[in-house]
N, C-alpha and C positions, 0 to 999 in steps of 0.2 A: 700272738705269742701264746704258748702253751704251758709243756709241764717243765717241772725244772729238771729234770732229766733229761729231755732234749726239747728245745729252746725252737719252736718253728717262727721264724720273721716271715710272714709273709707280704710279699714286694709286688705294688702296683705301680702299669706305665698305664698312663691316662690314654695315649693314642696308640694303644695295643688291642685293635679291635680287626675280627674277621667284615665279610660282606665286598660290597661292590655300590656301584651306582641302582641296582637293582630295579630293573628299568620293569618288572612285571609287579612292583608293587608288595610283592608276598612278603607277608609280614614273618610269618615262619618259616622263610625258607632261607637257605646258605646267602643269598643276594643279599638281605635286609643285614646278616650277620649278627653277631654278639662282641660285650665290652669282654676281654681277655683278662686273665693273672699270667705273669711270668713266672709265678713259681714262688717254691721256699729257700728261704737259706735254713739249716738245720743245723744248731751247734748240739753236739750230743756230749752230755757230760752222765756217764754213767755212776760214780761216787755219789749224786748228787740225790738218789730216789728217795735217802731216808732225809727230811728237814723238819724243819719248825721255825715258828716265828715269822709265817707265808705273811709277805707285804705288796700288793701292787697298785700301783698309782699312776696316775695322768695331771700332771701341773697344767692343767689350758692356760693358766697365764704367760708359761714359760715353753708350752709346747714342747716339756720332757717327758716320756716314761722310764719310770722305772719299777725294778721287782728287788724286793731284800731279800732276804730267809738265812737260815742258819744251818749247817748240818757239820756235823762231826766235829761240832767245837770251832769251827770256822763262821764269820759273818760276812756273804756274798752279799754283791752288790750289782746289778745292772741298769744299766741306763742307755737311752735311746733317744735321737732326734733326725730331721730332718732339714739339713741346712738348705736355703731355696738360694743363699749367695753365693756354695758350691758346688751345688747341685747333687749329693750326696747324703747317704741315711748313714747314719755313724752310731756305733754301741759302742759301750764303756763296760767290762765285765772286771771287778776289781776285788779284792776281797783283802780282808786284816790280817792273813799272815802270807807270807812267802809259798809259792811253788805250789797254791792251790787250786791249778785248771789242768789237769788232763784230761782228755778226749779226741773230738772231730769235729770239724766243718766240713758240710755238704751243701751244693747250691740241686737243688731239685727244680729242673725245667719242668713247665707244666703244659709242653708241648715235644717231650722227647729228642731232644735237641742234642747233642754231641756237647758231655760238658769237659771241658778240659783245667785242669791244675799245673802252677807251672811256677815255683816257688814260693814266692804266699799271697800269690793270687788264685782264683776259680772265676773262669768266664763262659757264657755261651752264648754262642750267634745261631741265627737262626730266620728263615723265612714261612711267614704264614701262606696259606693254599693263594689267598691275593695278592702273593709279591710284597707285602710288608716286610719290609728287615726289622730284624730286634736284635739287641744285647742286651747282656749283664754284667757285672763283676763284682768282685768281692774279695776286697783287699785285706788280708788280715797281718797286723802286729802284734810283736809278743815282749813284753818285760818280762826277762828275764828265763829261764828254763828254754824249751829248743819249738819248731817246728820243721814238719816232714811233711813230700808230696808223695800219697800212698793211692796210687790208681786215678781217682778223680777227685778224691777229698785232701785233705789236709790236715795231719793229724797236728796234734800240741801237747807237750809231755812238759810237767813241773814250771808253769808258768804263772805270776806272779800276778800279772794283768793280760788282759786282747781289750784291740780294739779294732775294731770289723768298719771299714767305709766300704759302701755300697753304691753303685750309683747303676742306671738304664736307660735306655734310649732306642726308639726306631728312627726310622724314616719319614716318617708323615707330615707332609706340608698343608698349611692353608692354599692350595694353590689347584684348583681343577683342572688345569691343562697339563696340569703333570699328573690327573689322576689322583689325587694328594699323596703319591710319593717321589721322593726327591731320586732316590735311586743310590744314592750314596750310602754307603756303610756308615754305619751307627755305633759300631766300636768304635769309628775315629775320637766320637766325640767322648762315648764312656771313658777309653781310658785315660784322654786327657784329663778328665773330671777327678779320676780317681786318682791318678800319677799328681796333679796337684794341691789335692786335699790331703795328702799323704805326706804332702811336706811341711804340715803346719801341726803343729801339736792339737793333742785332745781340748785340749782348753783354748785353745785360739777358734779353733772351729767351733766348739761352744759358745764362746764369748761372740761371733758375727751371728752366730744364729740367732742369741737372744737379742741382740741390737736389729736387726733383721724384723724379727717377730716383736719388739715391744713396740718397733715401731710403729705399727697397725692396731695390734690389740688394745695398747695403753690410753689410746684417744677414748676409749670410753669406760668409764665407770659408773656404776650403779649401786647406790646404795637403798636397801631396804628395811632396816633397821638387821637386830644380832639376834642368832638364832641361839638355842639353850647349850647348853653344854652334853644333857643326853641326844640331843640332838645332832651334836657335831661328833658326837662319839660312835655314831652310827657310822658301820660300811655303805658306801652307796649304794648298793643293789636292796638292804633294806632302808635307808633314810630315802630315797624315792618313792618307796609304797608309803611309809608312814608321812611323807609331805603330799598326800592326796588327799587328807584328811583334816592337817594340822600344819598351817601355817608353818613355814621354814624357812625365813628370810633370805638367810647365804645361800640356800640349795637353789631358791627361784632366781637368786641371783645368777648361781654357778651356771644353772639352765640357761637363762637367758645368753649368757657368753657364751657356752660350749657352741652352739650357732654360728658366732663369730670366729672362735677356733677352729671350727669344722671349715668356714668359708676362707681365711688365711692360708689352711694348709693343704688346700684341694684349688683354689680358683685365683692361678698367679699370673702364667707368663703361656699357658697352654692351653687346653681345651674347657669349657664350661665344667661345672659339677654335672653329674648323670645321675638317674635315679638312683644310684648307692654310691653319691658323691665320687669316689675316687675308689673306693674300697672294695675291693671284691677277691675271692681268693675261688672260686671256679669260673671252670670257661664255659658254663651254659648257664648265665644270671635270669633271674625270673624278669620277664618284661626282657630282656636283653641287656640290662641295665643302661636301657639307651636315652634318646631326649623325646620325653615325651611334653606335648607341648599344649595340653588343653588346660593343666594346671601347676604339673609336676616342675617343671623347666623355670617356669615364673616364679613361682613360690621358690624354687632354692635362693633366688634372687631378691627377695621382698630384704630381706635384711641392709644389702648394700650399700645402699644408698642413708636411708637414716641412722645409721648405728656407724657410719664415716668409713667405710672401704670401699670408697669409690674406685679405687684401682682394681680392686678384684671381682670389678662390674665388667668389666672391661676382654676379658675372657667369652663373653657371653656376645660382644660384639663382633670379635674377629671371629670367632665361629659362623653366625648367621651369615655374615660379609662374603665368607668362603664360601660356603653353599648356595651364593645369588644365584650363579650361571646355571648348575643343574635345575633347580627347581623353577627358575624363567622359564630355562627349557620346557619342562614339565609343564606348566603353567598353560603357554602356548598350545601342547598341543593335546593336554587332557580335552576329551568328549564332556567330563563333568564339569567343564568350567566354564562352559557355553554362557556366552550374555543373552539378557530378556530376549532379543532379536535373534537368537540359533547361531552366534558367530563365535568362532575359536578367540582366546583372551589375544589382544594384540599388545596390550601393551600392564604394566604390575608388575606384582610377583606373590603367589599364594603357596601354601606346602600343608601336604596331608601331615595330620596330628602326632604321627609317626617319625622321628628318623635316625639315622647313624651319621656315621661323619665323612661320610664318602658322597654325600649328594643325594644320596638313597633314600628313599620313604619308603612306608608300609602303610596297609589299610589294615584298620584292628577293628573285625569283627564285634561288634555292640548292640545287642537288640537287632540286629540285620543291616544296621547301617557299616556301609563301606564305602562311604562317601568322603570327599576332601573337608578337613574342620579346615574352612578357608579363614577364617578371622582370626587365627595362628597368627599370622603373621604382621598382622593389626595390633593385636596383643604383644607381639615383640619388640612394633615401634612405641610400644607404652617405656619400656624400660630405658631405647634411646632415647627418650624425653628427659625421662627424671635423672638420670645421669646430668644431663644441663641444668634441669630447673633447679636440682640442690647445688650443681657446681657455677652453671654461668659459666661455661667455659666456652665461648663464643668457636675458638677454632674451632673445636671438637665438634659443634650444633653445626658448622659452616661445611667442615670435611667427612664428617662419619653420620652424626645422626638425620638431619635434614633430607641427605639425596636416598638414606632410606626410607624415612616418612613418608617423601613424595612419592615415591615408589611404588610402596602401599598403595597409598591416596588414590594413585594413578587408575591401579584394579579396579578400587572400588567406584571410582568414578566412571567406569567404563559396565559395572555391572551389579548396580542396585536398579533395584524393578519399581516401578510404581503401581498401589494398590488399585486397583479398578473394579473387585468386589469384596464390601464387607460393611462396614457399620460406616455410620456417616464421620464420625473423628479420625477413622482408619482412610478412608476412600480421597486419593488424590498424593498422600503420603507415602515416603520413598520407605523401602525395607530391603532386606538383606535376602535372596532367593535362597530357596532349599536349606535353611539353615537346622541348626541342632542345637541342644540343652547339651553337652556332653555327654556321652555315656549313659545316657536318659532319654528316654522315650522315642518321638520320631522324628523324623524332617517337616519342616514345613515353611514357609516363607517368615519372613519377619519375627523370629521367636529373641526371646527379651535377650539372650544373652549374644548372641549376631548383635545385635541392635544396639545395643551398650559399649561394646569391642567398638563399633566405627562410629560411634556417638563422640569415643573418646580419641580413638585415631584422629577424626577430623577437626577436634577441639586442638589438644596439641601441634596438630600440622598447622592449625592459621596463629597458631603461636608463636612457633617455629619462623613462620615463616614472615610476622611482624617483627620479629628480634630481630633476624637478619635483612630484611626492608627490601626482599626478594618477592619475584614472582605473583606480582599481583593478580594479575588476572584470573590464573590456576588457583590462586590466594581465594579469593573473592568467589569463585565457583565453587569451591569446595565448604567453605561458609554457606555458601545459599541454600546446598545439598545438605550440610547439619542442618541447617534451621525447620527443613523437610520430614526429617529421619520421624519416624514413627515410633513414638515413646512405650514404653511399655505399658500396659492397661490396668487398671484394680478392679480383681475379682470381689467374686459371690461372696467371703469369708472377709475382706479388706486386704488383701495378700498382690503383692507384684505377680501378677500374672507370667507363667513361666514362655507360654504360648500365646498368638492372638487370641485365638480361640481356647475360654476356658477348658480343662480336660479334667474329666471324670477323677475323684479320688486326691485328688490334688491338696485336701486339708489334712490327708491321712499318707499323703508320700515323706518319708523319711533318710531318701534318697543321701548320697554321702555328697554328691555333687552340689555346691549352691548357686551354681553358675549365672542363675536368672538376678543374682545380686550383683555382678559385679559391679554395678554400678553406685555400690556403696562402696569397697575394696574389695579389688586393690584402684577400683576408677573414682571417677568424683563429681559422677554425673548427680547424686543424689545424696542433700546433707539436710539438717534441719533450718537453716536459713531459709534456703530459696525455692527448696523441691521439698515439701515437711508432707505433703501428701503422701509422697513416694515413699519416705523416709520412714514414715512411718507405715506403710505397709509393706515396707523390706525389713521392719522388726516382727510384722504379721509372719511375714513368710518364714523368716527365721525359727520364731518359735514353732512352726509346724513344721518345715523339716525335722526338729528333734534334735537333741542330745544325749540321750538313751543309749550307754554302751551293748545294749544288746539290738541296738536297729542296725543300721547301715554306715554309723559314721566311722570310717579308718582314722589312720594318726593324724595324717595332712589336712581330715573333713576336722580334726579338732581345732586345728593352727586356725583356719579359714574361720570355721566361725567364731575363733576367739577375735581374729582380727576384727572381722564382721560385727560383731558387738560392741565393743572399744570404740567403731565407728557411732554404732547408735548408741552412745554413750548409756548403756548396760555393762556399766565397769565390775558387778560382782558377778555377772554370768561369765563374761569375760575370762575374767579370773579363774572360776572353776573351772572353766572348759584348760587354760593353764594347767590346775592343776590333777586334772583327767588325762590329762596327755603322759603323766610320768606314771600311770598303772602300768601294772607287768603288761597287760594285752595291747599297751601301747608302744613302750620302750623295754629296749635291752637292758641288761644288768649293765650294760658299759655307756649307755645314755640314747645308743642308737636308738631312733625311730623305729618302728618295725608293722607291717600288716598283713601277716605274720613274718614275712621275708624282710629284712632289714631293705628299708627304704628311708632316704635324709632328709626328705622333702619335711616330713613334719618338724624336724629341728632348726630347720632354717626358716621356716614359717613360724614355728612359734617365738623364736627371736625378731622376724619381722614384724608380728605384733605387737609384742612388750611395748616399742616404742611408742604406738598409737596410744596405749592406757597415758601415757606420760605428755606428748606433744603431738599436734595432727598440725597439719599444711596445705592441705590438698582444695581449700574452699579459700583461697587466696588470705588466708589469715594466722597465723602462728597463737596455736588456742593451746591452752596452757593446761594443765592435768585435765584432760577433758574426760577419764574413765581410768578415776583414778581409785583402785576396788577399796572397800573396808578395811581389810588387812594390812595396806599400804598406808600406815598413819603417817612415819616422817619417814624421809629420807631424800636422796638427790639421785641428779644422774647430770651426769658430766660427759659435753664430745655429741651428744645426738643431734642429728640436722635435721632443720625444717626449709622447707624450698625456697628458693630466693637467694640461694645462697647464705646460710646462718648456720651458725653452731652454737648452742644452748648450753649452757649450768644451771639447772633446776634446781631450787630449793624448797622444800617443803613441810610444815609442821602440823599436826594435827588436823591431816588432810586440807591444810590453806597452803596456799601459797605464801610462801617467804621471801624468796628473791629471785630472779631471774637475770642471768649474765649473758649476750649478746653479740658477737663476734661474729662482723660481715664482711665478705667477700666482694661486695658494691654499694656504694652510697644511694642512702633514697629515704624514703618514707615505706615505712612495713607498718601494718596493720597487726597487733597485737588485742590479748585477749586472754581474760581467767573470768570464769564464771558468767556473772551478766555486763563485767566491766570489758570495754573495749577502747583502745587509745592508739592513733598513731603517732608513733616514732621516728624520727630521725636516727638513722644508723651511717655510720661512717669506719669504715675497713680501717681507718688509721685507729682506732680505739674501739676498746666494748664498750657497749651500752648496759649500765647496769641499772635496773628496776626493784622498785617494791613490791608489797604484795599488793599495791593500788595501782600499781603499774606507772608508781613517778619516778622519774631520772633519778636515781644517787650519784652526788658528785664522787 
């Protein structure tokens, strides 16, 4: 939205994207395609140029916008939502006296489309150069005073209120035998959408939005203690720069949720978030605003699962699912996928780092590499995991995530190399062939971040697959092959070697990338119990890649190593990297992420990591403020999950733990844990388990 003169909404479809199955690969060319805008709606209120008393705001609790202002003695008002239970965008333009909206409504296709007006509706249909169908519409009502269809707009002379529902729609199926499009018209569905939202008052559609949306958002709360009153009296675009300095309780709270808001209202019933979540208002987005999958894709995701929106994990599943067959395809008959032996893959499934949502990939030129990032999709069955390991939802591990594990599995079982020259710990050890650092450096066999991807694939699949009491054999093979994998090495400096072979410079790379970690997070190869060698030379490497806003780290390199730290319990570097991430050169005046192009990955990354400072899970133990910074003296957080199926009330006082509340979804013994105290627990889904700070039962 813009000036108050005239008012641009501009409206995105998630599956309004050009391309094809783009069988040559090109990353830049029309094949690969781009994520699309449909355009503006444009209310033009001319009276409006001269105001005062400019108000605008975003409720993420309540997922309202609205704008105030004042002009001519008149106090306007609008407001804005998105109901996902009608499938429609609804504004509210209302103002304190009578007969104060003259003007226009204009819908501006942003593909030139034939728009039509046709009593107080505006729609247009229209097909992309691929045979994608799309619509729009835009229903407008008036209290009071008239409306008129004048050409292709709609004009409104002496009206009291509008209220605009919007809703859009194509064609695009999860389904590759159709091409993913179904072929049917897509106004059928808009104007139903909109002909039945039209029959319910402004306030009934509000009232299901916000039951809708509290639904999700209100499972979690955070408290940080209360920030100052010059503080709260700041506009956000300046209380963000001055919270990089200065402690601001509600703001790092607000932060951390906006994350959550971001993931509610972009990742429901359709296609995953894309590197500018949902949001885009041109049709040539940098990157394509497509899914990029060496960090970008995963990180919008880290939140999911711990912060309790397991359901809008679930978009990220039927995506991949849709796109098996193409990229089989692929798979089969790429030259670059050749196993040890020179043979075409017969059986997986792997996908270049690249793709859109037709099946399509792309090779993105990096230091000269144009090679498949094959442990993508290793990296994807990490997410079908934890979707289980926090829910335990047996059908779901039995129908969805399992027969894609194996899948994975299956690749990799058919094309890790064994070492036959190198150092004698290396020599006889399986490794990942041609592998990459993302984005960094070169290929080479066994390099630590390959190695970690299937360290952890393989660890979940014999997981998987003892839950379900399936597939021994393949079970037990696959086991033999982790137990083989070739761990990552400690260099000259004590640092996780990123490569087998140390490489030149490596104490002074500052790189945005941390990839050679992932075996701290988002995996769990490496904690200080079991692996403290490692552990401890992934805090080596850490601190040499840097934190330095003027090296290499973008917004998402903040998220990552704030996560990253939280893991090696360095809870106040942590934290600054937190509050590093809300600099202008980071974020938008309006909270977006940005490097320099608005990208969301680091807002949902940096709400994926909050929760670590608070609860961790991942080393088979529920460890209790394990990185938990300075500035966080008391407070709670309510609704966050730890694996195993648990949902937590944390309490805390002068950085001790206070009480801890325990709500499980299966009976058993969990292993708990604050500080050097550890105790296992009996938990029972018919009741919470509530503790002290010594971790005893409270009746």
């Amino acid at each position: 939205m813009t000036s108050l003169k005239k008012e641009r909404i501009n409206v995105n479809e998630i599956t309004l994207w050009t391309g094809d199955d783009n069988p040559s690969h090109d990353y830049g060319g029309p094949g690969f395609g781009d994520y699309q805008t449909l355009g503006n709606i444009v209310v033009d209120l001319p009276q409006h140029k001269d105001n005062n008393n400019y108000r605008r705001s975003l409720d993420i609790g309540d997922a309202v916008s609205t704008v105030q202002y004042d002009a001519h003695g008149v106090q306007y008002k609008r407001e804005y939502f998105v109901s996902h239970v009608s499938q429609v965008l609804v504004g509210r333009l209302t103002a304190n006296k009578g007969q104060a909206y003259t003007g226009h409504i204009e819908l501006q296709d942003s593909h030139k489309v034939a728009v039509h007006a046709e009593g107080n509706t505006i729609s247009a249909n229209g097909k992309l150069e691929n045979g994608l169908r799309f619509g729009w519409k835009v229903l407008v009502q008036n209290t009071g005073g008239s409306l008129k269809v004048n050409g292709a707009v709609i004009e409104f002379n002496g009206c009291d209120a509008l209220t605009l529902i919007v809703s859009a729609g194509t064609d695009y199926v999860f389904d590759d035998s159709k091409k993913y499009k179904s072929g049917e018209d897509p106004a059928v569905h808009v104007n139903d959408w909109v002909a039945k939202a039209s029959q319910k008052s402004y306030d009934s559609l509000k009232a299901e939005h916000l039951s809708d949306f509290h639904g999700l958002f209100n499972r979690v709360d955070l408290d940080l203690g209360q920030s100052s009153a010059q503080q709260t009296a700041l506009p956000t675009v300046r209380r963000k720069v001055a919270a990089v300095n200065q402690f601001d309780p509600d703001f790092e709270e607000m932060f951390f949720q906006f994350g959550r808001y971001l993931m509610i209202s972009a990742s429901r019933d359709s296609l995953p978030t894309n590197l500018q979540g949902m949001w885009n208002d041109i049709n040539n987005p940098d990157w394509h605003a497509d899914y990029h999958g060496n960090i970008n894709l995963e990180m919008n995701y880290w939140p999911a699962e711990t912060t309790n929106l397991g359901e809008c994990h679930l978009p990220l599943f039927n995506f991949i699912r849709s796109q098996l067959n193409p990229w089989r395809k692929q798979t089969r008959d790429s030259d670059k996928l050749l196993t040890p032996d020179g043979k075409h893959s017969s059986k997986g499934v792997a996908c270049i780092g690249q793709h859109n949502i037709y099946g399509g990939m792309g090779y993105f030129n990096m230091d000269g590499n144009v090679d498949w990032d094959k442990t993508i999709t290793a990296w994807y069955a990490q997410h079908f995991w934890e979707h289980y390991a926090f829910g335990m939802d047996k059908t779901y591990l039995k129908d969805v995530a399992y027969p894609f594990m194996k899948e994975v599995a299956e690749f990799w079982d058919e094309h890790l190399k064994t070492v036959t020259k190198g150092t004698k710990e290396q020599l006889g050890k399986l490794v990942v062939p041609h592998g990459w650092s993302p984005e960094h450096g070169h290929e080479e066999d066994g390099c630590s971040y390959s190695q970690e991807i299937v360290w952890d694939l393989y660890t979940n699949y014999v997981k998987a697959a003892d839950a379900l009491g399936v597939d021994k054999e393949f079970r037990d093979r696959i086991a033999g092959q982790r137990d083989k994998l070739l761990w990552p090495g400690i260099g000259s400096f004590g640092q996780v070697m990123e490569w087998m072979e140390e490489q030149p410079g490596e104490k002074d790379d500052h790189h945005r990338h941390t990839s050679h970690l992932f075996g701290v997070f988002p995996g769990h190869q490496f904690n200080w119990e079991t692996t403290a060698n490692l552990t401890k030379a992934s805090l080596v490497s850490l601190n040499a890649r840097g934190i330095d806003p003027s090296s290499d780290v973008t917004e998402w390199a903040f998220a990552w190593r704030s996560a990253l730290y939280a893991r090696l319990r360095d809870a106040d570097q942590a934290h600054h990297l937190l509050r590093e991430l809300l600099a202008d050169r980071n974020t938008c005046a309006n909270m977006f992420a940005k490097l320099p192009a608005m990208q969301v990955d680091g807002n949902f990354g940096i709400t994926g990591a909050i929760p670590e400072f608070i609860v961790q899970s991942h080393a088979d133990v529920i460890d209790l403020l394990p990185a938990l910074p300075g500035d966080w003296k008391v407070g709670h957080a309510k609704g966050l999950r730890a694996r195993g199926g648990h949902e937590l009330e944390i309490y805390w006082d002068n950085h001790t733990l206070n009480n801890v509340l325990i709500k499980s979804v299966v009976a058993g013994d969990v292993k708990v844990k604050f500080g050097d105290t550890v105790k296992t627990i009996k938990v029972d889904p018919s009741k919470a388990t509530h503790l002290d700070h010594n971790l005893n039962p409270i009746p």
